[in-house]
C-alpha positions as MATLAB code, in Angstrom:
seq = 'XXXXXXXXXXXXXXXXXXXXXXXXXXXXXXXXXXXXXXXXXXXXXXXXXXXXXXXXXXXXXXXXXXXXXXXXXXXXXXXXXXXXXXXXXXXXXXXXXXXXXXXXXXXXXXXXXXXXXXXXXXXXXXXXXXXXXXXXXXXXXXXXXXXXXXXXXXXXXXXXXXXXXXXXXXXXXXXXXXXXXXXXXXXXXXXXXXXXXXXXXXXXXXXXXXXXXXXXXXX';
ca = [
      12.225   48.868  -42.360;
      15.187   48.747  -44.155;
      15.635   47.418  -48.035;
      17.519   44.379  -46.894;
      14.829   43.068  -44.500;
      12.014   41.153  -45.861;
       8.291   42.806  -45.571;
       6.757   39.211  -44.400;
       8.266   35.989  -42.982;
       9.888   33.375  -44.960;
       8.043   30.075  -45.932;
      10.758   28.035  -44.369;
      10.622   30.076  -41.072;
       6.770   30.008  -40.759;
       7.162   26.424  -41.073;
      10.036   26.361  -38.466;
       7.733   28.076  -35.937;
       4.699   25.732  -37.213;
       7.051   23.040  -35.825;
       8.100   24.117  -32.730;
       4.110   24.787  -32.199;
       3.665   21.273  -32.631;
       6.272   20.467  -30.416;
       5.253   22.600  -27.766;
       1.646   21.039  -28.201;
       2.537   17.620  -27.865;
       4.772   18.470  -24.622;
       1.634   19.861  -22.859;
      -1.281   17.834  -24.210;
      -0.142   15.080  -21.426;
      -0.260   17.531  -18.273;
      -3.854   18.765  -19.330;
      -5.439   15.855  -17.450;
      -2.961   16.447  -14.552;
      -4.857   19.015  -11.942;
      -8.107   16.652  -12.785;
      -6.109   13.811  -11.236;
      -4.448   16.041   -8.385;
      -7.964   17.190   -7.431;
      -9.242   13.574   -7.254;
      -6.613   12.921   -4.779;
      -6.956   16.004   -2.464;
     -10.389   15.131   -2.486;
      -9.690   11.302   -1.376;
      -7.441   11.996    1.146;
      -9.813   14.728    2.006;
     -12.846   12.536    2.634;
     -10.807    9.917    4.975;
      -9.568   12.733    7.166;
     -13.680   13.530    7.472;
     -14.284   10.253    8.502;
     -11.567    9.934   10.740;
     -12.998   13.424   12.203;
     -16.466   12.162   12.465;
     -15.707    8.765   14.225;
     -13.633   10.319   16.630;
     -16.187   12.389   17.442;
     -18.733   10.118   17.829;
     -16.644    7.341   19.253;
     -13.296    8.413   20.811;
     -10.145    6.641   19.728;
     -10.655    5.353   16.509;
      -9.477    1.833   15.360;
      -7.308    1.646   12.428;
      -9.179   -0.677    9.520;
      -7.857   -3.890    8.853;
      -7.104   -4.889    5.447;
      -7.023   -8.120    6.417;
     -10.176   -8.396    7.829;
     -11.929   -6.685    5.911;
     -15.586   -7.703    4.467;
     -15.828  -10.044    1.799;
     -17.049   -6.994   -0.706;
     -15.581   -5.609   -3.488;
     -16.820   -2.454   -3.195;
     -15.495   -1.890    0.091;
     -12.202   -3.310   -0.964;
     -12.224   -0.989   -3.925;
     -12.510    2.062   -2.168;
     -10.063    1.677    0.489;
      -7.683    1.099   -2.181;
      -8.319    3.991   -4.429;
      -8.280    6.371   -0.650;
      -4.922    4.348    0.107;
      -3.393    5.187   -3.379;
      -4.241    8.314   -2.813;
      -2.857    9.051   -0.008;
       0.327    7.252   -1.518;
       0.781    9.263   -4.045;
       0.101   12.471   -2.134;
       2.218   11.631    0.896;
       4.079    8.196    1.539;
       5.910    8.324   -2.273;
       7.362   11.631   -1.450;
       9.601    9.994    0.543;
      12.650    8.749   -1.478;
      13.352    5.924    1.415;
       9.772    4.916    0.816;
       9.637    4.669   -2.746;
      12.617    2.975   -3.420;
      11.266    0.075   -1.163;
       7.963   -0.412   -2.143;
       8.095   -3.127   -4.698;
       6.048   -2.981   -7.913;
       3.958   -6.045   -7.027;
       2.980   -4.717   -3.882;
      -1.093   -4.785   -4.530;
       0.170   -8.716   -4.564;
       1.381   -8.337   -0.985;
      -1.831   -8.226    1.525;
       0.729   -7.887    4.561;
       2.254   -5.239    2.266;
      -1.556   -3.212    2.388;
      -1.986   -3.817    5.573;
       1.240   -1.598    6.592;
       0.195    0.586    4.370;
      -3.582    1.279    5.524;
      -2.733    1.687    9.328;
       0.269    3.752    8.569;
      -1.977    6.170    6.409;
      -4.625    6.155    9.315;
      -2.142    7.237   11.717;
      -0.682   10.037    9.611;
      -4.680   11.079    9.118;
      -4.824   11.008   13.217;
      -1.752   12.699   13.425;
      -2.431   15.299   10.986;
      -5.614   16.013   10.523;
      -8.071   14.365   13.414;
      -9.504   16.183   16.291;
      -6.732   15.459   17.778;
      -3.810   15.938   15.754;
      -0.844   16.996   17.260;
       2.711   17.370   16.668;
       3.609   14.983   18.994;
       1.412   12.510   16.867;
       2.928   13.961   13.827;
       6.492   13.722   15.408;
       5.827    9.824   16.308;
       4.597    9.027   12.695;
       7.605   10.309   10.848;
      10.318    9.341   13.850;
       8.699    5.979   14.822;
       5.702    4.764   12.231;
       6.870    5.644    8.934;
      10.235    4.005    9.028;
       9.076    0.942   10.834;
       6.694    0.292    8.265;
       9.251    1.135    5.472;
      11.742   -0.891    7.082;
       9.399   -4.033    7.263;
       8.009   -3.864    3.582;
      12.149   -3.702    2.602;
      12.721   -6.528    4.798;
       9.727   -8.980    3.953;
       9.162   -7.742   -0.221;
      11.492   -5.245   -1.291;
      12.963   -7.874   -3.602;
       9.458   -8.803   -4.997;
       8.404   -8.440   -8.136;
       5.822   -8.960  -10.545;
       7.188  -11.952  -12.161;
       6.939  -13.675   -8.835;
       3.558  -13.641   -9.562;
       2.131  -15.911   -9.817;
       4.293  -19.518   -9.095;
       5.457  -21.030  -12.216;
       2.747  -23.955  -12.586;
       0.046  -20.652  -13.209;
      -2.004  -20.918   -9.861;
      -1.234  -18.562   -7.201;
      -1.130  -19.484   -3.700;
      -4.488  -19.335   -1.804;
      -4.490  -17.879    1.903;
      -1.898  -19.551    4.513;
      -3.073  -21.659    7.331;
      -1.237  -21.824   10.592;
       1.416  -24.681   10.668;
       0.050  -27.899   12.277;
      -3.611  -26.818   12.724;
      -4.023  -30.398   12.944;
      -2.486  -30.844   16.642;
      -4.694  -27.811   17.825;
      -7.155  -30.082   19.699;
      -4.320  -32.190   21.495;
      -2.749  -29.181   22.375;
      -6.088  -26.959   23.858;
      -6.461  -30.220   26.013;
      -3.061  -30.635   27.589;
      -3.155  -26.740   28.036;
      -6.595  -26.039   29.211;
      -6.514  -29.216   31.730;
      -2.156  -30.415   32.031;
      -0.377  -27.631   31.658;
       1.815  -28.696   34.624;
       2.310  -32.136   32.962;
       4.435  -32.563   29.532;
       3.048  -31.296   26.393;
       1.964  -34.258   23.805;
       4.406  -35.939   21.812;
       3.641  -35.028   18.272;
       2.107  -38.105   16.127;
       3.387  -39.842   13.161;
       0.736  -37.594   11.008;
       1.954  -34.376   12.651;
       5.353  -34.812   11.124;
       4.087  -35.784    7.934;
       2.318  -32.838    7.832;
       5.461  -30.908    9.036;
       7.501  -32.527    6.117;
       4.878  -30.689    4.055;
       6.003  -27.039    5.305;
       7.986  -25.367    2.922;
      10.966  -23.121    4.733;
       8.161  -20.280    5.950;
       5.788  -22.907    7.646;
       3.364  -22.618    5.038;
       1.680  -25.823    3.304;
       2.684  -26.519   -0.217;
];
């Protein structure tokens, strides 16, 4: 060591490195929580590719669940959402095409989770069943995974969460088919006169019709 250089660090630069410590710290503290949350996933997506597995086994072709349909029960509903999120963030998000249509409201959108749940069913099937294939796994990313990315563009890419809900504070409650009021005159003239001419619709058929907004669902 030479006369000119000090025996020990300056104050300032021990400080200098204290501060690039703390910088370093706070850059890392938020990833420390990060292969928790990746190992929650793997073991989601995991446990529906075991189901999948063990009702094919049991039962052959397996039907894909239907969001729609499914039981009034929140704790069913709960967990096919946290398996389909997921899934989501392990697979469908890595594709750019997919992301940038899936609006931010789309939890809002039960059509929206419907897509969503089949689609991830098939890539399980596809992938990971006891039958997975690459056929299967060709189909899904050349047939089912732009189809359903396509349609969620189409029918609520535009959507967002300030659409929700309508401006009066009460969201809109499940839609009933147009005109369920004509489905008795109708069943008769079809299940007894189909070779005659339909009905006419009645005065209080095109009320009700007057009450469609532009989808054909009642306001």
């Amino acid at each position: 060591m030479t006369a000119e250089e000090p025996a020990y660090a300056s104050a300032a630069s021990v400080a200098g490195l204290a501060q690039e410590v703390e910088a370093l710290r706070r850059a890392v503290d938020p990833l420390r929580g990060l292969p928790d949350r990746v190992d929650e996933l793997a073991r989601l997506l995991a446990r529906v590719a075991d189901e999948l597995a063990d009702h094919t086994a049991h039962s052959g072709p397996v039907a894909a669940p239907s969001w729609l349909m499914l039981p009034d029960d929140p704790a069913t509903a709960s967990r096919v959402l946290a398996e389909l999120t997921g899934w989501m963030s392990r697979v469908y998000l890595r594709y750019g095409d997919a992301a940038a249509a899936l609006p931010e409201c789309w939890l809002w959108h039960p059509d929206v989770v419907e897509e969503l749940l089949w689609l991830m069913h098939a890539w399980c099937a596809a992938y990971q069943g006891p039958a997975a294939s690459v056929a299967l796994a060709g189909d899904w990313h050349d047939r089912y995974r732009p189809g359903v990315v396509r349609r969620i563009k189409t029918g609520a890419g535009t959507c967002s969460l300030d659409a929700h809900p309508p401006r009066d504070g009460r969201g809109p409650g499940a839609p009933e088919a147009p005109l369920s009021e004509a489905v008795a005159a109708i069943a008769s003239w079809w299940g007894a006169r189909r070779d005659q001419p339909a009905p006419e619709p009645t005065d209080a058929h095109h009320t009700a019709a007057r009450r469609l907004d532009p989808r054909g669902i009642r306001r």
